[in-house]
C-alpha positions in Angstrom: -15.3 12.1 18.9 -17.8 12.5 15.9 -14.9 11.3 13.0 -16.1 11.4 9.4 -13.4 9.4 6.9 -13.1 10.4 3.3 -11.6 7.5 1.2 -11.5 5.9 -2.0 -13.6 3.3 -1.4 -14.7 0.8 1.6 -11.2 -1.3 2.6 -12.9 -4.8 2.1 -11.9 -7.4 1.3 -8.6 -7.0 2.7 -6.5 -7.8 -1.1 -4.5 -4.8 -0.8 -1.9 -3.1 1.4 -4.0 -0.2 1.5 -7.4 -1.7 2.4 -5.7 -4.0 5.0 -4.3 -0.7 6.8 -7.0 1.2 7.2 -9.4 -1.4 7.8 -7.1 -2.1 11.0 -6.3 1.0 12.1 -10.2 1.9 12.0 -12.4 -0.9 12.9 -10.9 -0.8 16.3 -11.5 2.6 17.2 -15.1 2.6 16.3 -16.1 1.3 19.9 -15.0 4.4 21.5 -16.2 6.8 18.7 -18.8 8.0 16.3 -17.3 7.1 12.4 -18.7 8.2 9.5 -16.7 6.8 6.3 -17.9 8.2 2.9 -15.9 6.8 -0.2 -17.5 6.3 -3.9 -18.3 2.9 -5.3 -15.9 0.3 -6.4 -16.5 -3.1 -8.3 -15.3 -5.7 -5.8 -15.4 -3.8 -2.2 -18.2 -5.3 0.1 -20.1 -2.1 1.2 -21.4 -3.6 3.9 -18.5 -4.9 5.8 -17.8 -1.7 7.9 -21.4 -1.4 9.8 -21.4 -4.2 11.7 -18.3 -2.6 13.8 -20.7 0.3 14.0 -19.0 2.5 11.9 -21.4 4.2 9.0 -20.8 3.7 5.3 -22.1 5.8 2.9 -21.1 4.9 -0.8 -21.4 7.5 -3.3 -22.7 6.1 -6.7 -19.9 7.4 -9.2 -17.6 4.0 -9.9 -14.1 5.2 -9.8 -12.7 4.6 -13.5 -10.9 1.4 -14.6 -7.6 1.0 -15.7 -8.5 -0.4 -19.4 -9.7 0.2 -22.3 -10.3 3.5 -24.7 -11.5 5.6 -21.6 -8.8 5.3 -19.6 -6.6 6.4 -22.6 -8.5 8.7 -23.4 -8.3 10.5 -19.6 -4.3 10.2 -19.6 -4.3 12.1 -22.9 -7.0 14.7 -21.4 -4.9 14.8 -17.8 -1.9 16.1 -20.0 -4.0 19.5 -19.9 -5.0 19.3 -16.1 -3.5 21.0 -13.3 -4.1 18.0 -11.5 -1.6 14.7 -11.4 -3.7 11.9 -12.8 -4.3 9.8 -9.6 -5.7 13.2 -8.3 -7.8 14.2 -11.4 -8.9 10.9 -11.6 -10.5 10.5 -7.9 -11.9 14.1 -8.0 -15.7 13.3 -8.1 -18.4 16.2 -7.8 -20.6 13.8 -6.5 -18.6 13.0 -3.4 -17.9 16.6 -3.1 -21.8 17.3 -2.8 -22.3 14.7 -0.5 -19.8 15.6 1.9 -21.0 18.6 1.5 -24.5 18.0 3.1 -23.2 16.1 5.5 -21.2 18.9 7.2 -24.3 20.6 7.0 -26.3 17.8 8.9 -23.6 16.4 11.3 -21.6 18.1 14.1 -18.1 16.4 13.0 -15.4 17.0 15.4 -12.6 16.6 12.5 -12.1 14.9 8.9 -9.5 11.9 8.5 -8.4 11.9 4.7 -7.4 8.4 4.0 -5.1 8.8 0.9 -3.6 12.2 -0.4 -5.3 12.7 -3.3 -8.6 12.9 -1.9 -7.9 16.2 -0.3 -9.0 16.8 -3.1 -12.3 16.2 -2.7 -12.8 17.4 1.0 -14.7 21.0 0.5 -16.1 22.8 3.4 -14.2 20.0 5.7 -11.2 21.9 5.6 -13.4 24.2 8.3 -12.6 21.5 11.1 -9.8 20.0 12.5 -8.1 17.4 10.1 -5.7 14.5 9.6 -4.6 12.8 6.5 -2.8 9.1 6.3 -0.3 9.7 3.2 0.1 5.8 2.5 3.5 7.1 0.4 5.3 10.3 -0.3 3.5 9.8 -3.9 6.2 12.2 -5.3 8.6 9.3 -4.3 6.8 7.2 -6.6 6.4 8.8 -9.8 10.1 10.0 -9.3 11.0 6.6 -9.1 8.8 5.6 -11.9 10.4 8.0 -14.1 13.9 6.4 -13.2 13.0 2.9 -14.1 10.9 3.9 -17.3 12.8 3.4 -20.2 10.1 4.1 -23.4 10.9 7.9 -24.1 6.8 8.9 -24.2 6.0 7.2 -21.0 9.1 9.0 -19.8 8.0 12.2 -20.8 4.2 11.4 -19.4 5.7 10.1 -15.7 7.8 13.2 -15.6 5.1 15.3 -15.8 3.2 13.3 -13.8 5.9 14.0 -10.9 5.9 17.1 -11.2 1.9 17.8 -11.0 2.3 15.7 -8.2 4.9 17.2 -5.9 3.0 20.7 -7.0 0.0 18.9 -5.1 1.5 17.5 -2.2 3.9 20.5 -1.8 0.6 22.7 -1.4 -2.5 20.7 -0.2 0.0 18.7 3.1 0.3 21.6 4.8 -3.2 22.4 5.2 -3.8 19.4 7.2 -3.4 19.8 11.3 -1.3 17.0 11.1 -0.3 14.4 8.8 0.8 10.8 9.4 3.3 9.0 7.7 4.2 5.1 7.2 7.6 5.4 8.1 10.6 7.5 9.3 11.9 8.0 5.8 8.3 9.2 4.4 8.4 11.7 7.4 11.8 13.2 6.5 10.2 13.6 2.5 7.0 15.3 4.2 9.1 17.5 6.5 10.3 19.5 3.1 6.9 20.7 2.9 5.0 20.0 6.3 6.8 21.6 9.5 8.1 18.8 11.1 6.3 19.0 14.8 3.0 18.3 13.0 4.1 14.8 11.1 3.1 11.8 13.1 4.8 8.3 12.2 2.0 5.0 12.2 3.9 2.3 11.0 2.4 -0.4 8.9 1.3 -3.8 10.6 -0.1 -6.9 10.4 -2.3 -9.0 12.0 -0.2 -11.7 14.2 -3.5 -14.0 15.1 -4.5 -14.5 11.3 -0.9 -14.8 9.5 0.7 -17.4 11.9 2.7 -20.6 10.1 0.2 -23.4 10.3 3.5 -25.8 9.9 3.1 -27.2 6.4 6.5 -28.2 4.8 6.7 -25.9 1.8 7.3 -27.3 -1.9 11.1 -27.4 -2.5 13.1 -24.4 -4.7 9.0 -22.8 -4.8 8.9 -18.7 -4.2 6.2 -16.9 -4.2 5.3 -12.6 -4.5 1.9 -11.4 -3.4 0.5 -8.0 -3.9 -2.0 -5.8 -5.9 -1.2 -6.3 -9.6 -2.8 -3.4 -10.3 -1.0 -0.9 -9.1 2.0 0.1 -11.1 5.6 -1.1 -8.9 4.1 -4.4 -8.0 3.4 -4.7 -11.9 6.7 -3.1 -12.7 8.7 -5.6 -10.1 7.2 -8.2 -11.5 8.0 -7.6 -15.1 11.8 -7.2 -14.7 11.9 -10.3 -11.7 10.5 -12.8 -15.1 12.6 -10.4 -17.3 16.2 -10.0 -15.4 16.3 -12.5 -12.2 13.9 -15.4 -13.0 16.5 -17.1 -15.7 19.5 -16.9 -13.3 17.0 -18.8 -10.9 16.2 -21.3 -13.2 19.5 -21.7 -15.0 21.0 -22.6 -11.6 17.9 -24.4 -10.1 15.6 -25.9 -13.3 13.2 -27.3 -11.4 12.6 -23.5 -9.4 8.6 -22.0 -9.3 7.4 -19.0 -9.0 3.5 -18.0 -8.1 2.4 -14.1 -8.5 -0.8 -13.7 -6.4 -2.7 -10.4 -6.9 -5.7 -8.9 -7.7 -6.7 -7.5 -11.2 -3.6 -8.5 -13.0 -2.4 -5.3 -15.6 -2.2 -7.3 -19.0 1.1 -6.9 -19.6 2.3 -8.8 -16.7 -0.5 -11.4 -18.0 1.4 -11.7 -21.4 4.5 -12.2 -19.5 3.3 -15.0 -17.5 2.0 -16.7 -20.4 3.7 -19.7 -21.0 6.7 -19.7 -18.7 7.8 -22.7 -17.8 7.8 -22.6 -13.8 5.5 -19.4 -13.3 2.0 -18.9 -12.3 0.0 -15.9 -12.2 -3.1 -16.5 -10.0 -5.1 -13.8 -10.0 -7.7 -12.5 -7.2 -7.8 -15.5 -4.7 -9.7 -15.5 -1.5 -6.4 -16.7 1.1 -3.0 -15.7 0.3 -1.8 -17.9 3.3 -1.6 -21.1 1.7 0.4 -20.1 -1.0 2.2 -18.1 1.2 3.1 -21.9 3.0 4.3 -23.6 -0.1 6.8 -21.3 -0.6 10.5 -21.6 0.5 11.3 -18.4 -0.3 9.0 -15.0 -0.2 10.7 -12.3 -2.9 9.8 -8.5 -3.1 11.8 -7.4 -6.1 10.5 -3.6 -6.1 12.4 -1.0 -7.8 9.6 1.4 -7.3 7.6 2.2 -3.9 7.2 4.3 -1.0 6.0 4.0 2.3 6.3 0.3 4.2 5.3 -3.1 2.4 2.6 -4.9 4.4 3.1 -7.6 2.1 6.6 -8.0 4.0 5.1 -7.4 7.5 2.7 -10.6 6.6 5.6 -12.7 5.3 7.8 -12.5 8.3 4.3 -13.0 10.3 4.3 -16.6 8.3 7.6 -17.1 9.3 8.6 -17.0 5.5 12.3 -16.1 4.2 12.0 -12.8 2.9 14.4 -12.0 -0.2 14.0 -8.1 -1.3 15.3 -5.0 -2.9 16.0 -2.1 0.1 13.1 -0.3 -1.8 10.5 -3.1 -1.0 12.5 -3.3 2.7 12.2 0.6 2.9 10.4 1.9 5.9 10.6 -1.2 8.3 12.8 -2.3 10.9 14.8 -5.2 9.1 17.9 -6.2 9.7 20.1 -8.1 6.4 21.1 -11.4 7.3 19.3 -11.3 10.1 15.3 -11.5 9.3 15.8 -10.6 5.3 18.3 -11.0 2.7 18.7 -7.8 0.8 19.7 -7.7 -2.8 20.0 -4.5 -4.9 21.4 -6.7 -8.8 19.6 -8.6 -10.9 22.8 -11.1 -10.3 22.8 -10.4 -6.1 19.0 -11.1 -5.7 19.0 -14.4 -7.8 22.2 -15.4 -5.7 20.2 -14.8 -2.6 17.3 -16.9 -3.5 19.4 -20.0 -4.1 21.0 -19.1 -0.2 17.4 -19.8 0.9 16.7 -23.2 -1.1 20.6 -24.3 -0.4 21.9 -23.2 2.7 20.8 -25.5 6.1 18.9 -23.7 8.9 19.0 -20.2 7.0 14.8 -20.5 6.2 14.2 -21.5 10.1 16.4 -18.5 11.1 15.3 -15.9 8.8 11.3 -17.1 9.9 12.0 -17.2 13.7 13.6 -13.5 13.8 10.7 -12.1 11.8 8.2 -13.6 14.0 10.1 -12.2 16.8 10.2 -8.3 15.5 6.5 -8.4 14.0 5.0 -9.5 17.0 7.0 -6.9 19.2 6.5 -3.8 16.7 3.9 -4.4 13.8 0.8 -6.1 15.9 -2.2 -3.7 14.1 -3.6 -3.4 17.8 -0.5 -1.2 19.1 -0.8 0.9 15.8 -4.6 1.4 16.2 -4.2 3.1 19.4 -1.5 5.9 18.1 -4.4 7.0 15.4 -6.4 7.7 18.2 -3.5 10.0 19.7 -3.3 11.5 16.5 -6.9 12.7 16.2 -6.7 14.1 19.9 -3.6 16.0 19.1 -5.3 17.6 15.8 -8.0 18.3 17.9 -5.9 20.1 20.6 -3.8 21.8 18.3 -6.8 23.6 16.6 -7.6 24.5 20.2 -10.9 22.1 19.8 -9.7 20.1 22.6 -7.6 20.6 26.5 
């Protein structure tokens, strides 16, 4: 098949759940077909880094816009007069549009894979052909949630609307797809409100077993750690209220407790946060999240906001790590409480559950063995490869491209 990939920008490095999903699901697949993946630029993504599997990059120059400074405000204010949800109006780019323009003129594509919603958007005369899109979240789910947690009455006001622009989207621009895949069972039950049912294909989210393995270093006593991109709004927002609500109950009951927040482009309010608190440090962009991974005792994923699956878990129980979370960073996956994660849903309950893992004999080494067990039977990236494959044939099939 002759595949051309529209995304936001080339999935390397691999620093962010996103970019480590499609990376995997794609690379593998390009020595059986002919991949074209057109994205815009982004500061920080290594251009390069999809060729030498064979698949073709093209890299549109128009920077996607960054999340600081008088511009950026500037766009939220103008977006309140858009049609458009901001993380739509905001990746809309008439110089993508022209390019993948001309290359449906010059190129024989058997179908179009959209590799995050809002960049149907952008897709044109590609609606011509067969097509799939990988909806990474139900990103209704998230700005309803969003709104729930928010608390300053303008931002209120702005998320609502925001919600609503987005489920307006999604409600209309899903069904055009031949078929849609979602992360998890729960996403496809969301979709199915707006995408008849027998055309939503589930591709959970994995991780790769070979690369996050224990390497058997002891881990620093009462140390947790949280990894994810700090630049995308729950991760932020779980982070805030962790240090805000849960982080002094730790340290009340255990003084001598750390955290470490790894993550690229950390929002500067979580930076102001950080500053200064005894016990917590806020990396940054590093280049191996393993080894802080292995000084931890206990991994958290406080998220009151989210959708999809968390890779970020998927990795964890990969490392063997006890996994403490919310059952909105849990969503999605396969877990079991008490079994391979402790789930805690309080301020109060998850802080209790952390000291379990520092204080309770044997509870780490269980927790670890039984999430090795279930990631390398149902999350290996290799498995989950080969069902996007299954996908493109059946979009192909059902637009009568294919017998």
């Amino acid at each position: 098949m002759h595949i051309i990939v529209v995304d936001e920008e080339v999935p390397y490095p691999l620093n962010s759940g996103k970019r480590i999903r499609t990376f995997n699901l794609l690379a593998p697949l390009a020595a059986r077909h002919d991949i074209t993946f057109v994205c815009r630029k982004h500061e920080g993504s290594d251009s390069q880094r999809l060729e030498p599997f064979g698949i073709r990059t093209i890299v549109v120059d128009h920077p996607i816009r960054r999340k600081t400074g008088p511009a950026f405000y500037a766009a939220l204010l103008a977006n309140l007069f858009s049609q458009y949800p901001y993380s739509v109006s905001s990746h809309r780019s008439p110089e993508l549009m022209k390019t993948i323009g001309r290359l449906h003129r010059e190129s024989s594509f058997d179908l179009v894979h959209c590799e995050w919603t809002p960049y149907a958007a952008n897709i044109g005369s590609l609606w011509q052909i067969p097509s799939v899109a990988d909806a990474h979240n139900v990103e209704t789910q998230i700005w309803k949630r969003n709104w729930e947690v928010e608390n300053h009455s303008l931002r209120k006001a702005f998320i609502l609307r925001q919600w609503q622009k987005m489920q307006r989207f999604e409600q209309k621009v899903l069904p055009r797809f031949s078929r849609v895949i979602a992360v998890s069972e729960p996403d496809r039950a969301l979709m199915a409100q707006w995408v008849k049912p027998e055309k939503i294909d589930v591709i959970d989210n994995g991780v790769d077993t070979d690369y996050f393995k224990p390497a058997g270093l002891q881990p620093k006593p009462f140390a947790m750690v949280f990894t994810g991109s700090l630049d995308w709004r729950p991760n932020v927002d779980a982070m805030m209220s962790f240090l805000e609500e849960i982080w002094p109950m730790v340290r009340s009951s255990h003084p001598q407790a750390s955290i470490t927040i790894v993550g690229r482009n950390p929002m500067a309010a979580l930076k102001d946060k950080a500053a200064g608190m005894p016990g917590v440090t806020l990396t940054g962009t590093v280049d191996d999240v393993r080894p802080y991974m292995e000084n931890a005792q206990a991994y958290i994923v406080p998220l009151r906001v989210g959708g999809g699956s968390r890779l970020k878990i998927l990795e964890a129980l990969a490392m063997k790590k006890a996994v403490v979370s919310t059952t909105v960073g849990a969503e999605g996956l396969a877990l079991t409480h008490d079994e391979d994660v402790l789930l805690a849903d309080t301020p109060a309950a998850f802080a209790q559950k952390i000291s379990r893992i520092f204080l309770v004999s044997g509870l780490r080494e269980r927790l670890g063995d039984a999430g090795r067990r279930l990631v390398e039977s149902r999350y290996d990236w290799r498995s989950l490869s080969a069902k996007l494959e299954m996908v493109w044939q059946a979009a192909l099939v059902q637009e009568g491209r294919l017998n």
